[in-house]
C-alpha positions in Angstrom: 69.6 9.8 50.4 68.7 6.4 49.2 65.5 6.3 51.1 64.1 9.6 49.7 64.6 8.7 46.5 63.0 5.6 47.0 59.5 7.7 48.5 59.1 9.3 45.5 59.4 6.4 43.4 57.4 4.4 45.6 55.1 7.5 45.5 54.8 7.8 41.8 54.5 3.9 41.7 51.3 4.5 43.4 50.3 7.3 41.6 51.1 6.1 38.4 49.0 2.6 39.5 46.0 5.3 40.4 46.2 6.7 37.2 46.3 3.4 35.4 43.3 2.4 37.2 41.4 6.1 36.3 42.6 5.6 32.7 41.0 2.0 32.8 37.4 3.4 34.9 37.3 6.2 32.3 37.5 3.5 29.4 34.9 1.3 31.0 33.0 4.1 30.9 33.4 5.4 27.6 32.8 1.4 26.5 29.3 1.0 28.7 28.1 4.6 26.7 29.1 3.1 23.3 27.1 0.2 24.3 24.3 2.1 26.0 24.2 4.4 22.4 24.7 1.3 20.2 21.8 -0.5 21.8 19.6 3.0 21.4 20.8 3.5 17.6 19.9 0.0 16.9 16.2 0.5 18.5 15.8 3.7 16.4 17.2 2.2 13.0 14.8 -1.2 14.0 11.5 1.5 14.5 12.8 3.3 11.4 13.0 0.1 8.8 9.3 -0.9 10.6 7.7 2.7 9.6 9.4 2.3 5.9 7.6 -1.5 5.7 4.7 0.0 7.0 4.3 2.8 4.9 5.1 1.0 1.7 2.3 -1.5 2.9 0.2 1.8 2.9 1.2 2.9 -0.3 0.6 -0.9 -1.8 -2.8 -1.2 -0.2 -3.7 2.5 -1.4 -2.4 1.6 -5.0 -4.1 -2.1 -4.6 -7.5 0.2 -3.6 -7.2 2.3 -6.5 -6.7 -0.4 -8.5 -9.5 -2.4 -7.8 -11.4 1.0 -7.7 -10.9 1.1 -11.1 -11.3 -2.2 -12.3 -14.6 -1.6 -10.7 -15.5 1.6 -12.6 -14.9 -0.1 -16.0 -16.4 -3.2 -15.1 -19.5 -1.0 -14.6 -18.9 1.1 -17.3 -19.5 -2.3 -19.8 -22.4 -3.9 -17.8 -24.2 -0.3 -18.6 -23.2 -0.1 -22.2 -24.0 -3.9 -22.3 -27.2 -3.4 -20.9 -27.9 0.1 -23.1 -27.1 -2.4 -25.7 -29.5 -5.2 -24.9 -32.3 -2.5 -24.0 -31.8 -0.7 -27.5 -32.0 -4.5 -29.4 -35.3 -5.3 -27.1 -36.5 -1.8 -28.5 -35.2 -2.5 -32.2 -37.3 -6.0 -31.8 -40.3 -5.1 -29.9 -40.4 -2.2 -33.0 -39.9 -5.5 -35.4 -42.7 -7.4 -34.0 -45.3 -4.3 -33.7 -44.7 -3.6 -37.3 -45.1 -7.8 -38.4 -48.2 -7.4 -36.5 -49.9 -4.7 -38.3 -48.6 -6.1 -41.7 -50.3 -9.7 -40.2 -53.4 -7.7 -39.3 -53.3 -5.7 -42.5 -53.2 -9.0 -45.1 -56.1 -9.9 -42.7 -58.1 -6.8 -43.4 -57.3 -7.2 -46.9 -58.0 -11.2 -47.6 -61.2 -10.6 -45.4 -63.0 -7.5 -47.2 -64.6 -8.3 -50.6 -62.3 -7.0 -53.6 -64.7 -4.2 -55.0 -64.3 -4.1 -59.0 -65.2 -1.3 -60.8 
């Protein structure tokens, strides 16, 4: 009677040791996956944080463009109302000078025609 109860014990020993061993596979396993997901979520949040940097360097470089567009249009926008300016003083002058010339030429015609007396 002693021996069979020492088979089953002996038995269950080994039993119990292959379920220790299963228990110890299956965490291995669920360790390597945790690893294996880890690695993957840390790829995806790395791609993920390198699309935000580069769209916010798109948006910048769109706002930068529009910027400078901008800057551009109203940089234009005073050269031509400088230059609207300049052309309406070279008119306003060149009008000057026509008119001191025909006063010039005028005084001329006068001082050089005999003052008729009646």
């Amino acid at each position: 009677p002693s021996r069979l109860r020492q088979l089953p014990r002996s038995h269950s020993a080994n039993a119990s040791g292959d379920r220790i061993k299963a228990k110890l596979a299956a965490a291995e396993q669920r360790r390597m996956q945790y690893e294996k997901e880890n690695k993957i979520q840390k790829v995806v949040t790395q791609r993920q944080k390198k699309e935000q940097v580069q769209q916010a360097l798109q948006e910048f470089a769109a706002h930068q463009a529009k910027v400078m567009e901008s800057k551009e249009k109203k940089r234009n926008q005073t050269t031509e109302k400088k230059e609207a300016q300049m052309k309406a003083r070279r008119e306003q002058l060149q009008k000057r000078e026509e008119h001191a010339a025909k006063v010039r030429q005028s005084r001329q015609h006068i001082s050089q025609s005999p003052v008729e007396v009646h």
